[in-house]
C-alpha positions, 0 to 999 in steps of 0.5 A, a space after each residue: 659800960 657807957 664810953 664816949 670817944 671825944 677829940 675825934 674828927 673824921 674817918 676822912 683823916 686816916 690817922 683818926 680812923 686807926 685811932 678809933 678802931 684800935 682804941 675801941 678794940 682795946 677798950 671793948 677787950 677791957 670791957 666787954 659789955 662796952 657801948 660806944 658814942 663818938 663825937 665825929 665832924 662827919 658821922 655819916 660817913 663814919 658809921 659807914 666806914 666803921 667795919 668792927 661789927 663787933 664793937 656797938 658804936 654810934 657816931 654823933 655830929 660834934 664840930 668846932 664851936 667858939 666861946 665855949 668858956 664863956 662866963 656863963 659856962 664858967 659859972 655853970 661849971 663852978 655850980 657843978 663842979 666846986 659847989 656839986 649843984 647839978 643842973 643843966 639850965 646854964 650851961 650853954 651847948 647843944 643838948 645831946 653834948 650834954 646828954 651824951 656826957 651824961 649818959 657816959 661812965 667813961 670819958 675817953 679823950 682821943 685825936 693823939 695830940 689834940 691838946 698840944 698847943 695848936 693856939 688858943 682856940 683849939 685847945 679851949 674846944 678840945 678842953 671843954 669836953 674835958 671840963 664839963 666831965 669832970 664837973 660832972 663827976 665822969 672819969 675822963 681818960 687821956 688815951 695815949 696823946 702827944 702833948 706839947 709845951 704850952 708856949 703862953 703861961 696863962 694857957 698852960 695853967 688853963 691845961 693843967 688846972 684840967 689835967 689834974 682833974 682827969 682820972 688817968 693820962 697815959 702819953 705815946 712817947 718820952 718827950 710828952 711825959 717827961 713834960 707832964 712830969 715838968 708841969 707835975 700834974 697830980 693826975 696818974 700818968 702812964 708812959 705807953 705808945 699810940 695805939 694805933 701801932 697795933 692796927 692790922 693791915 687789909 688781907 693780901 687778897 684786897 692790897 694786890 687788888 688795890 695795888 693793881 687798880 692804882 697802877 702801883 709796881 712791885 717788883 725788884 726795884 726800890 719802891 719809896 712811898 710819900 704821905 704828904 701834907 701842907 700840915 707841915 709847912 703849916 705847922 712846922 714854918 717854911 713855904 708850901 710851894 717850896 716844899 713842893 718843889 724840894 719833894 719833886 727835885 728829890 724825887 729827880 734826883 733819886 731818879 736819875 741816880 739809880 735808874 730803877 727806883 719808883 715811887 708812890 704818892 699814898 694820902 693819909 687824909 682825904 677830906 674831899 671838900 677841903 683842898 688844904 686838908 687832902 694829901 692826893 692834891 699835894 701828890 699830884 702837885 708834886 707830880 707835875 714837878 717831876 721829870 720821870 712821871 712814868 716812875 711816880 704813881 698816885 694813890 687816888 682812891 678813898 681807902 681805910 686806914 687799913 688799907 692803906 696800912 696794907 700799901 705802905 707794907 709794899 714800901 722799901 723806904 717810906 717819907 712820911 708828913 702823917 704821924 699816922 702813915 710813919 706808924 704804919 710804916 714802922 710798925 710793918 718795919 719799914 723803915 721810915 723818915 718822918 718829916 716833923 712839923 711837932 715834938 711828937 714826931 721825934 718823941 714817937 720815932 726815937 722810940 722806933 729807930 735813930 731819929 738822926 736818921 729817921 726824922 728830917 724837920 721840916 725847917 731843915 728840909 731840902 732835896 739834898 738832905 732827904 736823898 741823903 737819908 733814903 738812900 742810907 736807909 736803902 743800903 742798910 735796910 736789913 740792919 734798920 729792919 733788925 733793930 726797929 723789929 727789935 724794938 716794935 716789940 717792946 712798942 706793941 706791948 706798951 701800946 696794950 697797955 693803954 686798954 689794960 691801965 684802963 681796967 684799973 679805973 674801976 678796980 
């Protein structure tokens, strides 16, 4: 069984990493004869960091490219596609794309919401994998993605021309389904919960030892986490330096509040060549703007994700800007405030929890209003507890499902 993984990044993006390890490990329990081929911006790195020895898995250089629909491409799929002409001296892409899509029997598109609309661009690369599949007659999967409305017409029937195509789709929260639904794409379309809800964390042994190397305090005290990000200015509107310093005063006023709480920077990306894409340098810049430095810690290792999903276990409240990081925390019951740049914060946390309480957009941000909502999370904390275990069990099972529903491609 030939699977190739596409939308993926880098392990340099957590997030991406749990992805990848939990969809493998769903796939390989569905499939046990599975060989996988991921395309990654960074397979170096990857394949060192991939700790599933278990799991026969290669790593393949694959960047953003432009014109990927280009006429000539176009007409390459058009001879494949509509007239099932099978050639390969058209189309225009390096050859082991080619070569490793046709080696596959399984296309499985990962990335969680890499085909929501992030502009033009963007969804074209991320379609195109998609489109040279169906062409050539490989059974493409959409694997548990968050899938935003298309704001232009033209680009929205680009996406769901290839979404009928594709063999199976299941979505990661309500919001996305009850759009695909909309839309009425004809492709089967499954409801069920990011995988990565099923990620384990480290072993205790390795968290205390992280923790004491990063200087992180747990004891009776609150202890608040942060991922942080400029995605969600970014994204979501509003000004960087703005959010930065609204972070800094909440955490001042948290401080000055209750005297004991402390608090803990931990990045979810970390791309160590690209500044606007590694949370440790919003954390630190965070940092600088608060008053009681000897309350906060920074997180500054380069740890996988399930070594961060072990640290973010530590929290007693968590503030989250990584869709990713707010999984682990909730999926460890802790309970959480996703800060939303996306739809697919709201979708994914309404299934967890009360998102007027546990979801503050990122346009509405302010010191007052986070305060507000850690501190009644701090005073109810079991009672929120309770009703997300509650629920994550549903969740978890949903999550499964994304590997079972694979099974009945083939049956």
């Amino acid at each position: 069984m030939n699977i190739l993984i596409v939308g993926h990044d880098s392990f340099e993006n957590k997030g991406c990493q749990a992805l990848i390890y939990t969809t493998t490990r769903m796939l390989k329990n569905a499939f046990p004869a599975a060989v996988f081929k991921i395309f990654s911006w960074n397979p170096q790195y990857d394949a060192q960091s991939f700790n599933q020895s278990d799991i026969p898995c290669e790593f393949i250089r694959h960047k953003f490219n432009t014109n990927e629909f280009s006429p000539r491409n176009r007409f390459w799929l058009f001879l494949n596609q509509t007239l099932k002409i099978r050639t390969d001296k058209i189309l225009y892409a390096p050859q082991y794309f080619y070569d490793v899509l046709n080696w596959s029997k399984m296309v499985v598109v990962s990335g969680g919401d890499i085909l929501g609309d992030y502009g033009e661009a963007a969804v074209k690369h991320y379609f195109f994998p998609i489109a040279v599949a169906v062409a050539l007659g490989k059974l493409v999967y959409v694997f548990g993605q968050s899938i935003s409305p298309y704001k232009d017409p033209k680009l929205q029937r680009f996406c769901k021309d290839y979404l009928d195509k594709v063999s199976l789709i299941t979505v990661r929260e309500q919001l996305s389904y009850d759009y695909m639904k909309d839309l009425k794409v004809k492709a089967p379309l499954h409801l069920t919960a990011d995988p990565a809800f099923t990620l384990k964390p480290c072993p205790a042994q390795r968290m205390q030892e992280i923790g004491e190397k990063e200087g992180i305090t747990r004891d009776a005290r609150p202890l608040i986490g942060f991922s942080v990000s400029q995605t969600v200015t970014r994204w979501g509107g509003g000004e960087h330096g703005k959010f930065a310093q609204e972070m800094a005063n909440a955490i001042n006023i948290l401080s000055d509040k209750d005297g004991q709480a402390h608090f803990v920077f931990i990045p979810h990306v970390t791309y160590r060549n690209d500044a606007k894409n590694d949370d440790r340098v919003v954390g630190r810049e965070i940092y600088e703007k608060s008053l009681h430095k000897d309350r906060v810690c920074l997180v500054e290792g380069d740890y996988d994700c399930q070594e961060l999903k072990g640290l973010i276990g530590l929290c007693d409240v968590f503030v989250g800007a990584r869709t990713h990081a707010t999984i682990a925390s909730t999926s460890q019951l802790v309970p959480t405030i996703a800060l939303a740049y996306s739809t697919k914060a709201y979708g994914i946390m309404e299934e967890v929890f009360d998102k007027e309480r546990c979801v503050l957009d990122i346009k509405e941000f302010s010191a007052d209003k986070l305060v507000m909502m850690v501190e009644i999370l701090l005073s109810e904390k079991d009672q929120v507890g309770a009703i997300m275990a509650k629920n994550m069990e549903r969740i978890r099972r949903a999550s499964l499902r994304n590997g079972e529903l694979a099974k009945g491609l083939f049956s």
